[in-house]
C-alpha positions as CSV (number, residue, x, y, z in Angstrom):
1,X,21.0,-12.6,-17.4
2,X,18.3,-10.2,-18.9
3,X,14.6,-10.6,-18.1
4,X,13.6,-13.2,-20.9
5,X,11.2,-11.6,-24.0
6,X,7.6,-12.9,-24.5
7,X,8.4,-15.4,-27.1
8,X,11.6,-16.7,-24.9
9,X,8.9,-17.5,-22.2
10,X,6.5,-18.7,-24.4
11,X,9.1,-21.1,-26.1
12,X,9.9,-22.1,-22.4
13,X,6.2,-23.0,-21.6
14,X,5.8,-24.6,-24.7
15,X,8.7,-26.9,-23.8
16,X,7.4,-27.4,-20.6
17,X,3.1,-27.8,-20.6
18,X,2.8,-27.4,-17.1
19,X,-1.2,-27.7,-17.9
20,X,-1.8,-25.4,-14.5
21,X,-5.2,-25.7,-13.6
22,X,-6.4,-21.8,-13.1
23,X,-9.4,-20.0,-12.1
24,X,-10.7,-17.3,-13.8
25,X,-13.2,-15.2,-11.8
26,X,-16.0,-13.6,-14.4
27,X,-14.8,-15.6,-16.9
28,X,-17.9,-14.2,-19.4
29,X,-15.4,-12.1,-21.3
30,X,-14.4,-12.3,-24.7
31,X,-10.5,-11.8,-24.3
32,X,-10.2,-13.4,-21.1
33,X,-11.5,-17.1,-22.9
34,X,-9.6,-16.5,-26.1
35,X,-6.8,-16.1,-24.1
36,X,-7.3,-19.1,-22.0
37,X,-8.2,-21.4,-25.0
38,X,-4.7,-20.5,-26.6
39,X,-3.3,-21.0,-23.3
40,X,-4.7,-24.3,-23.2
41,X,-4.3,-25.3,-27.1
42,X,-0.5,-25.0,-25.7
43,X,-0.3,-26.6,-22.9
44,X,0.0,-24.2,-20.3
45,X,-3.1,-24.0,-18.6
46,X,-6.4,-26.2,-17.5
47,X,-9.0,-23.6,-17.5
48,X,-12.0,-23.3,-14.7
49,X,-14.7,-20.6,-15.5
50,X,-16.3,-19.7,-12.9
51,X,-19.1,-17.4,-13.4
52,X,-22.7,-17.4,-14.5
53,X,-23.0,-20.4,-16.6
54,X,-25.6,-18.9,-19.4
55,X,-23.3,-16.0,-19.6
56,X,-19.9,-17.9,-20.0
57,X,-21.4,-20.1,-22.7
58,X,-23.1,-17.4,-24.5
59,X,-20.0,-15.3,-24.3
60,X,-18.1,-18.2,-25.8
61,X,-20.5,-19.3,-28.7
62,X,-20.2,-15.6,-29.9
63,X,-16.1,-15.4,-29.7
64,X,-16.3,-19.3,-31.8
65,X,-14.1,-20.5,-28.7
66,X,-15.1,-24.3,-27.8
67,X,-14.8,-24.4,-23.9
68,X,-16.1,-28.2,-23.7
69,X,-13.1,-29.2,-22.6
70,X,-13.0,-26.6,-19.6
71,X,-14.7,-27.0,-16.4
72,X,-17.3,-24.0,-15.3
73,X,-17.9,-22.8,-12.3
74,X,-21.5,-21.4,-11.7
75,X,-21.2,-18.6,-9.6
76,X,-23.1,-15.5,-8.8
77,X,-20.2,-14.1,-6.5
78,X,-17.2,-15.1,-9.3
79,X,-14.5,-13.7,-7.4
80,X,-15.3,-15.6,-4.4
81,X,-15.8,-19.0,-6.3
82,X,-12.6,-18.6,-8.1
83,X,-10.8,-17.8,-4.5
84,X,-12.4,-20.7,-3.2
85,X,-10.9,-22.7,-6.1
86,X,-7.7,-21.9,-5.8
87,X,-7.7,-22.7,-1.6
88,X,-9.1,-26.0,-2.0
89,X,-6.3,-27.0,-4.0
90,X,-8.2,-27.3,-7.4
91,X,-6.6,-24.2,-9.1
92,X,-3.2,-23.2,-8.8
93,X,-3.4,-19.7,-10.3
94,X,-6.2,-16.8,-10.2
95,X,-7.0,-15.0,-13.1
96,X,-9.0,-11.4,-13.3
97,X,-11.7,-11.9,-15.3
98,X,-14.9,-9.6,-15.6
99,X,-14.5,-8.8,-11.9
100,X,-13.4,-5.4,-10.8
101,X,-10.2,-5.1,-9.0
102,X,-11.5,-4.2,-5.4
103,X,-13.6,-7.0,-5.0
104,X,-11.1,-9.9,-5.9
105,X,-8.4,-8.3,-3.7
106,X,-11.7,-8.2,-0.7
107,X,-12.1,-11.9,-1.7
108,X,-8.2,-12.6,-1.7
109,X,-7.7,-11.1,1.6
110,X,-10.9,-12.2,3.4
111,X,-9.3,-13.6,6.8
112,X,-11.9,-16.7,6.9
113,X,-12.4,-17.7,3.2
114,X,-9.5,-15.9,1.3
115,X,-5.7,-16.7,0.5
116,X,-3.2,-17.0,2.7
117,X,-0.5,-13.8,1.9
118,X,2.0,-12.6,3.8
119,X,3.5,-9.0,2.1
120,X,1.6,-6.6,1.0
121,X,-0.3,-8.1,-2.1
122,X,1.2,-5.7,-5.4
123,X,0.7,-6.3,-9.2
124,X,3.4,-7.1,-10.7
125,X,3.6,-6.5,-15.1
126,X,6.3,-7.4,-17.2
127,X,6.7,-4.4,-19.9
128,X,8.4,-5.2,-23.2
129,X,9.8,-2.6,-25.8
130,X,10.0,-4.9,-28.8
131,X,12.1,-2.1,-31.2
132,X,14.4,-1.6,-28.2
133,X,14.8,-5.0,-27.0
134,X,14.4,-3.3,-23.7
135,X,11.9,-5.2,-21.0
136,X,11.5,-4.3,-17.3
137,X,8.7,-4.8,-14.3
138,X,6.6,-2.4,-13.0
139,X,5.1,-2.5,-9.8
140,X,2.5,-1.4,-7.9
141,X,0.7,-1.0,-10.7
142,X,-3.0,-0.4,-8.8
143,X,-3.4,-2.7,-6.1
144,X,-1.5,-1.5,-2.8
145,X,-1.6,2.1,-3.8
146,X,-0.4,3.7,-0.7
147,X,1.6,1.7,1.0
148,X,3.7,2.1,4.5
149,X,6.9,2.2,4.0
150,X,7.4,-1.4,5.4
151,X,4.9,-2.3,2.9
152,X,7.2,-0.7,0.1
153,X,10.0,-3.0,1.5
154,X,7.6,-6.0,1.0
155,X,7.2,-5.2,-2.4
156,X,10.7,-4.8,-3.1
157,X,11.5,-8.1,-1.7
158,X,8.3,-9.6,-4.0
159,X,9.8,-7.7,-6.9
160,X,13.3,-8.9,-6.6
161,X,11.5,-12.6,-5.5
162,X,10.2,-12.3,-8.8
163,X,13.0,-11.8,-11.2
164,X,14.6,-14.1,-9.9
165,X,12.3,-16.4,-10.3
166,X,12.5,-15.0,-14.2
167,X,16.5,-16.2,-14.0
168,X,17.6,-12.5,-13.2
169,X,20.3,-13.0,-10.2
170,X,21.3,-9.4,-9.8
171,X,18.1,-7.3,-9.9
172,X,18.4,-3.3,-10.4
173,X,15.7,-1.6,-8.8
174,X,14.6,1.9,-9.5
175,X,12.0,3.8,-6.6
176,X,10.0,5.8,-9.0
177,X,9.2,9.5,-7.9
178,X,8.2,12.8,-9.7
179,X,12.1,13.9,-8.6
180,X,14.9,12.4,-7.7
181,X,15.2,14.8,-4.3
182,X,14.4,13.8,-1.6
183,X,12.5,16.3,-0.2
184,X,10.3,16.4,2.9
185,X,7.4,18.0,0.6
186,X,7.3,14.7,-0.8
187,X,7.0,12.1,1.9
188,X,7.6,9.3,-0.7
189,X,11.2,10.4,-2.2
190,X,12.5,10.0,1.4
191,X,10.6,6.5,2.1
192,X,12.5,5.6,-1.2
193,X,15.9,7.3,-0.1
194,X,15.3,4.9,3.0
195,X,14.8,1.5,0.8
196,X,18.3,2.3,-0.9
197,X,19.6,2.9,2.2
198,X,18.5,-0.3,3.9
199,X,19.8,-2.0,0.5
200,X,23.3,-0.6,1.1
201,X,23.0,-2.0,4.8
202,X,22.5,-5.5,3.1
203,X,18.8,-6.0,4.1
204,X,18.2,-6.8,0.0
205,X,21.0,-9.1,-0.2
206,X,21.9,-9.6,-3.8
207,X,19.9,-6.5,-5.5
208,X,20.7,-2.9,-6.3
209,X,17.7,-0.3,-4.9
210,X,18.2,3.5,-6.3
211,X,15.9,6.2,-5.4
212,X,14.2,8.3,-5.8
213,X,15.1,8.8,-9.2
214,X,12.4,10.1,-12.2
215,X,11.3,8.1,-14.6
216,X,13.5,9.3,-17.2
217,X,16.7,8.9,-15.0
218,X,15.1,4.7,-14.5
219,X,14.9,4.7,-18.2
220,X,17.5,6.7,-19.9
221,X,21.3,6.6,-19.3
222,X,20.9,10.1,-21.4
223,X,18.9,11.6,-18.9
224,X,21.6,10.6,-16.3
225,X,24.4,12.9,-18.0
226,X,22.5,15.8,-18.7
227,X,21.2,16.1,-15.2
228,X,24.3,14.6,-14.1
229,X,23.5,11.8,-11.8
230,X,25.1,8.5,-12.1
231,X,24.0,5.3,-10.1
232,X,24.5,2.0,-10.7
233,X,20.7,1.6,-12.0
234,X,20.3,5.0,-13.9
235,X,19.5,3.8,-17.4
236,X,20.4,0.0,-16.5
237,X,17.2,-0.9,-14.8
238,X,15.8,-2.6,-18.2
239,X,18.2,-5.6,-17.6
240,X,15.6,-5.7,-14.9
241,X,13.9,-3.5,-12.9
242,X,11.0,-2.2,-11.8
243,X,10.6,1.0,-11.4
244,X,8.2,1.1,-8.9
245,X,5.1,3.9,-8.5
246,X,4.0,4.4,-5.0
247,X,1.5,6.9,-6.5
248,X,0.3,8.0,-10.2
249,X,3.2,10.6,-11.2
């Protein structure tokens, strides 16, 4: 089965109103509480802002979103409010709001107030070509940018965690490099040349790793003829994949 498209999951969600309570660290942001009204209008989501209060509420007056029925937060450190949320039990989900990115991840992985994680903590973002009916996963997409290579073994078991948890039971995985070598140049086509390795051993039961393999080869079954390299994810990985960046390419 394919990775579902936005308005399959949507359809699902609407069906289901799981009405998820989720915090939202810096939640003074335009798109961020449109989004979150719309998620709410629908069901999905029970909105905390956390946040300076004067700021959220002026942020929302100007957007015309109502937030009286959401709970807020007041919060000069957001991203440590909204952690704290979510361990005591009162928020199920975290959402980025106007935070930046290293200082959510510091309060996500504090060892005395943060989250409890095991793997390394990635981004994962489901991509969807709407003309091509094509949709995949990407990750990392910026939070573990360098990983070890047992690291990038954590993320591929997240990753294939992931789609099938989005009803995908045989996940194709592409490891993303500038070639599809492996050369000792680049450090990272052999860590990748390793994961499909291990995969044919059987430590990612149930999944297919490739890799290193370009983009284009990840994307394109084209690509794969003219350079002529086959695989069983060259150009199949949009049934589901990620092709997965260990660094910007």
């Amino acid at each position: 089965m394919p990775l579902l498209a936005f308005d399959e999951l949507y359809a699902e969600a609407d069906a289901a109103k799981p009405r998820l309570a989720v915090a939202a660290a810096g939640a003074a942001d335009v798109t961020v509480l449109m989004a979150l009204a719309q998620a709410h209008a629908r069901g999905w989501l029970e909105p905390i802002l956390v946040g300076a209060t004067d700021t959220i509420r002026a942020t929302a007056t100007s957007a015309g979103v109502d937030i009286a029925p959401f709970r807020v937060v007041d919060a000069a450190e957001p991203a440590a409010a909204a952690v704290a949320e979510v361990r005591a039990g009162r928020a199920r989900l975290l959402m980025k709001g106007q935070v930046d990115t290293p200082t959510l991840v510091r309060a996500v992985l504090n060892s005395d107030t943060g989250l409890c994680v095991g793997p390394a903590v990635c981004q994962v973002v489901l991509m969807e070509i709407v003309d091509q009916n094509r949709r995949f996963l990407m990750a990392d997409t910026g939070i573990t940018i360098q990983p070890s290579l047992e690291q990038k073994a954590e993320i591929v078991g997240s990753l294939i965690a992931v789609a099938r948890a989005l009803g995908v039971e045989a996940p194709r995985l592409a490891l993303v490099a500038a070639t599809e070598k492996a050369t000792p140049s680049m450090p990272d086509t052999l860590e990748s040349a390793e994961l499909a390795r291990r995969n044919a051993a059987g430590e990612f039961a149930g999944a297919i790793v490739q890799g290193p393999l370009s983009f284009d080869l990840a994307y394109s079954a084209d690509a794969g003829a003219k350079k002529k390299i086959g695989g069983s994810v060259v150009g199949k990985p949009m049934r589901f994949s990620f092709p997965i960046c260990w660094r910007q390419i």
